[in-house]
N, C-alpha and C positions, 0 to 999 in steps of 0.2 A: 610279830608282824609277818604276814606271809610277803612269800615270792613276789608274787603281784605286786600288792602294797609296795614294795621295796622300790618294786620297777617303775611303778607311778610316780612314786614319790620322788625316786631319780630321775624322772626324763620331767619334774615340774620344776626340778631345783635347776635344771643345764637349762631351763628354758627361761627360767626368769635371770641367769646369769647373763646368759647368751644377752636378752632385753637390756639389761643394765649395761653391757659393755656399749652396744649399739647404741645404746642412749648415749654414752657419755662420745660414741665416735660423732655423732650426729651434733652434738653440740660444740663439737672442738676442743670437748677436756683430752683426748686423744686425738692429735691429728692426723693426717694424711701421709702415710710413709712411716708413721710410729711402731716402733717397734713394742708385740706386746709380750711379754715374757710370764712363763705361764708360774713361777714364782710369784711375783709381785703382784700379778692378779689374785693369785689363793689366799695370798697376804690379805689382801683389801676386804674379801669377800669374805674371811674367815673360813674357808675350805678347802679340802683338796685338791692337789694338784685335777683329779681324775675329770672333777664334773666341770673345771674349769679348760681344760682337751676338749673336752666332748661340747660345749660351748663354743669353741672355737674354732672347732669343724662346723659343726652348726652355721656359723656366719661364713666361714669359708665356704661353703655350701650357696650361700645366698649372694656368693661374691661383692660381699663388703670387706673381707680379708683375703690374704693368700697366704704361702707359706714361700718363701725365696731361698735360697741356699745361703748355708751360713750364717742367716740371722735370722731364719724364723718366720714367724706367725708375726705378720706387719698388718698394717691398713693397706689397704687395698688402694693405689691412683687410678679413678676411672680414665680408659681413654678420651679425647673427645670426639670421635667419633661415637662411643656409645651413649656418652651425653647426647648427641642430637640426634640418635637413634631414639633412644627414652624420651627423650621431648615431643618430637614427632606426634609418637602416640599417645602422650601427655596433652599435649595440643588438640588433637581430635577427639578427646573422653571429655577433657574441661569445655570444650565447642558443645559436645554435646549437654551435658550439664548449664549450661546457659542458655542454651535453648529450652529445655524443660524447665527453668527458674522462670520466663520472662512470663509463662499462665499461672503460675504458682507464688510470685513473690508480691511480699504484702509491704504496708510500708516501713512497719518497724523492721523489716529484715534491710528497705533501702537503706534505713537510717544507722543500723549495725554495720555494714558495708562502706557508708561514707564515713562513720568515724571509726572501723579499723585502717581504711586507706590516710585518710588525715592524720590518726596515730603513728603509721606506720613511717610518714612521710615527714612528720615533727619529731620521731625518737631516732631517726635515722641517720641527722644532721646534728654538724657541732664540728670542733676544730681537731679531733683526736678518732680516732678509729677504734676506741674500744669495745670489747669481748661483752661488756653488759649492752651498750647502745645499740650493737649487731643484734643479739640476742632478741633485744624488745621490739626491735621492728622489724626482723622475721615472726614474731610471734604476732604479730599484728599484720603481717603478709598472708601469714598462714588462717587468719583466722574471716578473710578478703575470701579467701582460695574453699574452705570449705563450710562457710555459710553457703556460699554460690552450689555446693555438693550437696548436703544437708537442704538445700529445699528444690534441688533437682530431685528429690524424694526417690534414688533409685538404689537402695544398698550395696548393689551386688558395683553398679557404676563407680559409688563413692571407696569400695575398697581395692578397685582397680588402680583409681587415681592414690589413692596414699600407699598403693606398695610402689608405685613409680617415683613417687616424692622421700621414700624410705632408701632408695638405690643409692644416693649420694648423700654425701655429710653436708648438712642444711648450713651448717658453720659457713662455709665457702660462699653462698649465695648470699646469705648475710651479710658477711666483708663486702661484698658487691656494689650491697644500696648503701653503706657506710660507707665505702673509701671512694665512690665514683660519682659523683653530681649530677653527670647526665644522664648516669645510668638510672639513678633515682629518678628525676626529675623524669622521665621519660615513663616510668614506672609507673609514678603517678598518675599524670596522665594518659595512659595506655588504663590502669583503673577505673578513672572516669569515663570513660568510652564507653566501657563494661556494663558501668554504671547504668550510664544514659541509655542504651542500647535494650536493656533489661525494661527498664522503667516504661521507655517508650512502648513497649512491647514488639521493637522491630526484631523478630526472631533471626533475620539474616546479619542486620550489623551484630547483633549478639554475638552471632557463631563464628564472623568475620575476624572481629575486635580479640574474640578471645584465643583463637586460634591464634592471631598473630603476635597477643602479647608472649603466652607460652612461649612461642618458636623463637622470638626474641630474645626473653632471661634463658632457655635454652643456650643460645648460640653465644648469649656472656657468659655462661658460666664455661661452655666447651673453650672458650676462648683463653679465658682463666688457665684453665690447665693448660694446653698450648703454652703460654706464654713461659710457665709457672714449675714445669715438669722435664727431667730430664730424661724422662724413659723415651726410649721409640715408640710409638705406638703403632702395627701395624693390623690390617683385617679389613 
């Protein structure tokens, strides 16, 4: 095997590791403040210490980890000020994208739409907070969020908005429409707005509706950590 080969083949293997950590930060099997020890990761992964370092700079790089004294390579706690920094502009890309859906959406995409939200809004209720129930009604948030990107037909638009939804562990927003009723319930309806506003083809409540639910789950989730977090957060 040449040089090359060698190099390819190592900067493919840090990059699907790197992916698989991130996957599991995103979903809460590592949470927030966890500590990750580059042992126990080589363990899991069946490899060396080396590609699982260079993986982990990797995400530190993309500031979903850091490295703190004395204990390492942790998960990263966003502040929330940068939460509502990242929304902000989250909020202005998904406006935009609703406004390009409202000439472009058909109506099986309405009916995908109304019953990811319905989905989203039946898996998310029940008397227990658990890790699978979060899970299925983000997955059905998530799936509200970029059919609406997906027939904004803009690529370059839709890969904006999913590195901004990548920045934070989706786990936490999850818990949100799980453990908070009004949060949900608000949720939902802040959807249907979406909805109706698309449908109508009124391009301005579109752009209104969606900006403002964004800035919304934004400001709960910055809220979250506030509440949640015992760093200072300063900048």
């Amino acid at each position: 095997m040449t040089d090359s080969l060698l190099e390819t083949t190592g900067h493919a293997l840090v990059d699907e590791i790197a992916g698989k950590i991130r996957e599991r930060i995103m979903n809460g099997d590592i949470p927030i403040g966890a500590q990750l020890r580059q042992a126990e990761l080589a363990s899991d992964f069946g490899v060396s210490r080396t590609p699982i370092r260079e993986a982990l700079r990797q995400l530190q790089t993309g500031g979903l980890i850091e490295v703190v004294p004395n204990r390492g390579a942790v998960v990263r706690v966003p502040a929330p000020w940068e939460v509502r920094e990242a929304y902000e502009v989250r909020a202005e890309l998904e406006a935009l994208a609703a406004v390009r859906a409202v000439s472009r959406i058909s109506r099986q995409d309405l009916a995908r739409l109304r019953t990811a939200n319905q989905q989203m809004y039946d898996r998310s209720q029940g008397s227990d907070e658990s890790q699978e129930r979060a899970l299925a009604s983000r997955k059905e948030n998530d799936v509200f969020h970029t059919t609406i990107a997906e027939i904004a037909a803009n690529a370059r638009l839709a890969r904006m908005i999913e590195e901004i939804n990548e920045t934070f562990p989706r786990n936490v927003s999850a818990q949100l429409l799980v453990g908070d009723e009004r949060h949900r319930e608000e949720n939902y309806q802040e959807h249907l707005r979406i909805i109706e506003a698309i449908e109508n083809g009124d391009v301005e409540a579109a752009r209104a509706e969606t900006r403002a639910h964004v800035v919304s789950a934004g400001e709960q989730l910055a809220r979250w950590y506030e509440q949640r977090s015992s760093t200072v957060f300063t900048g």
